[in-house]
Every structure is written in C-alpha cells, then in structure tokens.
N, C-alpha and C positions, 0 to 999 in steps of 0.2 A: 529202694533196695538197700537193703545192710551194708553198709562200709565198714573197710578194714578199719581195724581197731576197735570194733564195737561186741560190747559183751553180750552173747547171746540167751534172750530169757530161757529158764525149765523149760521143754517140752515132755512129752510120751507119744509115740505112737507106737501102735502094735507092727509085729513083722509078716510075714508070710503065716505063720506059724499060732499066732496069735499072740504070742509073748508081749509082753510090753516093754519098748526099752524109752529109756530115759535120759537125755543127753548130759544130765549129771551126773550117771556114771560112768562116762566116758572121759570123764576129767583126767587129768595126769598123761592122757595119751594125743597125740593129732590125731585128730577129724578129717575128712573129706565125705563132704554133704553135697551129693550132687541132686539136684531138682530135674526132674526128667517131663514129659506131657503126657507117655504110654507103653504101657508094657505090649510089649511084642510086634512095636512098628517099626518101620525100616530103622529111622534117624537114631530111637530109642534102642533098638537090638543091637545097635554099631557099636552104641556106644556103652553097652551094659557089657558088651564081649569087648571091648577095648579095655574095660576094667579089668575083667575077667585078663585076659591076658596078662596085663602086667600087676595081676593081684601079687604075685610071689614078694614082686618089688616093695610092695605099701607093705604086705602084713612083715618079712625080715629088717625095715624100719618099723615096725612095732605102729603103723598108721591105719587107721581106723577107716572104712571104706562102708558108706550108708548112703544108699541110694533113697528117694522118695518121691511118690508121685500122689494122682488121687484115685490109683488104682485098689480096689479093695483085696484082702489077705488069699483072695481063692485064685485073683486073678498073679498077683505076685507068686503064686507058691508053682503055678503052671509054668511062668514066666522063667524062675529061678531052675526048674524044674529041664525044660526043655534046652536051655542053653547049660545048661551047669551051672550056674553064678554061686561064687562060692564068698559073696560079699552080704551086709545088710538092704533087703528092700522092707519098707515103712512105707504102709498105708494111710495117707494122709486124705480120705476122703474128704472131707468138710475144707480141705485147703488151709486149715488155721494155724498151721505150720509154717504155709509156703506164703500165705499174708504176714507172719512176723519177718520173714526172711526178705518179703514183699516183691518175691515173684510169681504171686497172682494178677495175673495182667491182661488187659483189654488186649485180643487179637482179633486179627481180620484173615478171614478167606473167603475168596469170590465176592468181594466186599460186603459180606456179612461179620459183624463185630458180634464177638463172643469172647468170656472169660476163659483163660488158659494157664498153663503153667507154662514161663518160660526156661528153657534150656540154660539152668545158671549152677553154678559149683562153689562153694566155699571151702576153703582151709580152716580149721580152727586148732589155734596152740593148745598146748596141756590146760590151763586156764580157762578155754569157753572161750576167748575173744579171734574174733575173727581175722586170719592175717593177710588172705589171699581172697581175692572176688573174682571170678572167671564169667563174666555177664554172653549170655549169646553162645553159650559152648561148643565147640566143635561138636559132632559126636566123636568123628573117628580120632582128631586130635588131643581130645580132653583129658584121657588119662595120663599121657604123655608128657603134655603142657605142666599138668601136677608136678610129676613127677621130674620135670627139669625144673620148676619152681623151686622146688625143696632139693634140688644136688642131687637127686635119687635116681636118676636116670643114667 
C-alpha cells in the first residue's frame, strides 16, 4: 500500500460521465481519494452519503473529493444519481489504479479467496504526495476522520 510521503504516478480514469480526469490536474488543490469495493452496497452507500453529507466542508476548503472503484461509468452514474453525490466517482475497472495505490487485494468470504478492493482513503497535498493513509476505512466514520485530520471539522 502507498505511504505517506510518496508521490503519486499520472493516472486517468473516466467518471460517471465519461469524461476523463487526470490526477495531474488536480495539482495546486488537496485530494481525498477514497477506494471503495461497490457502488450501491450497504458499507459503500454509508459511506458515499457520509461524503455527501459533509461535502459542503471539503469543497469551502477548496478539497477535492474522488471516489473510485471497479464499478463501470453506467453503473456510477445510477449510483451518483440515486443518492445525489455531488463528489467525483472514477471507473477504475481493470483495477490499475487501485494496484498503483495497491489496494487491490486477496479477500476471503466463506473462505473462498478472491481479488477485491479494499476500503482505503488517501490525502494528497497540492503537489501529488500523499500525506494521510486511512487503511480499513470506516464507512460511516471516513469522511469525518478526513476531516478532523485536516482541522476541517
């Protein structure tokens, strides 16, 4: 998994929308990149409307809110759609994203092992580098946690 201090490579992935965004144009502003496993499951809804809730907070600190999973652009756009999210979700289907970040990871249910996304959050300064790692994230906690991280709360 990526540690604080480490600069994150270029990525793109596209959004709900199709757009493509680029984490190097988000340079000059903070990031909050949270890594999710599924659009519109219990854990995953808690915590995309935990964002949602205290969005007003991140965007009046000028902080950038990108959610991403390996949900694809139809299924995000329902997603965003039904609860209101008024933040970025990125389509990271092939996981090549969440392998640089390296929360592509061996999980188990009913002890069958299978690849997953795990539930993890990054910070990243104006610069790309990483300053905060939230590994294992709350749902209903996560946006909160951010936000008393950075004074914001």
């Amino acid at each position: 998994m990526v540690q604080v201090g480490t600069k994150i490579a270029d990525f793109s992935l596209p959004d709900a929308y199709g757009k493509l965004h680029d984490i190097k144009d988000y340079l000059g502003k903070k990031v909050v990149i949270y890594f999710y496993p599924k659009d519109d499951t219990p854990g995953c809804t808690a915590q995309a409307c935990a964002f949602r809730d205290a969005y007003d907070a991140f965007k009046s600190s000028d902080i950038v809110v990108i959610g991403i999973s390996k949900d694809d652009e139809k299924s995000h756009k329902k997603f965003i759609e039904k609860y209101q999210l008024p933040f970025i979700l990125l389509s990271d289907v092939e996981a090549k994203v969440a392998q640089i970040f390296g929360v592509w990871v061996e999980k188990s249910m009913y002890g069958k092992k299978y690849m997953g996304m795990s539930r993890s959050t990054f910070i990243l300064d104006e610069s790309g580098i990483v300053t905060h790692v939230f590994e294992q994230a709350s749902p209903s906690e996560n946006a909160s946690d951010i936000l008393k991280a950075l004074n914001k709360a």
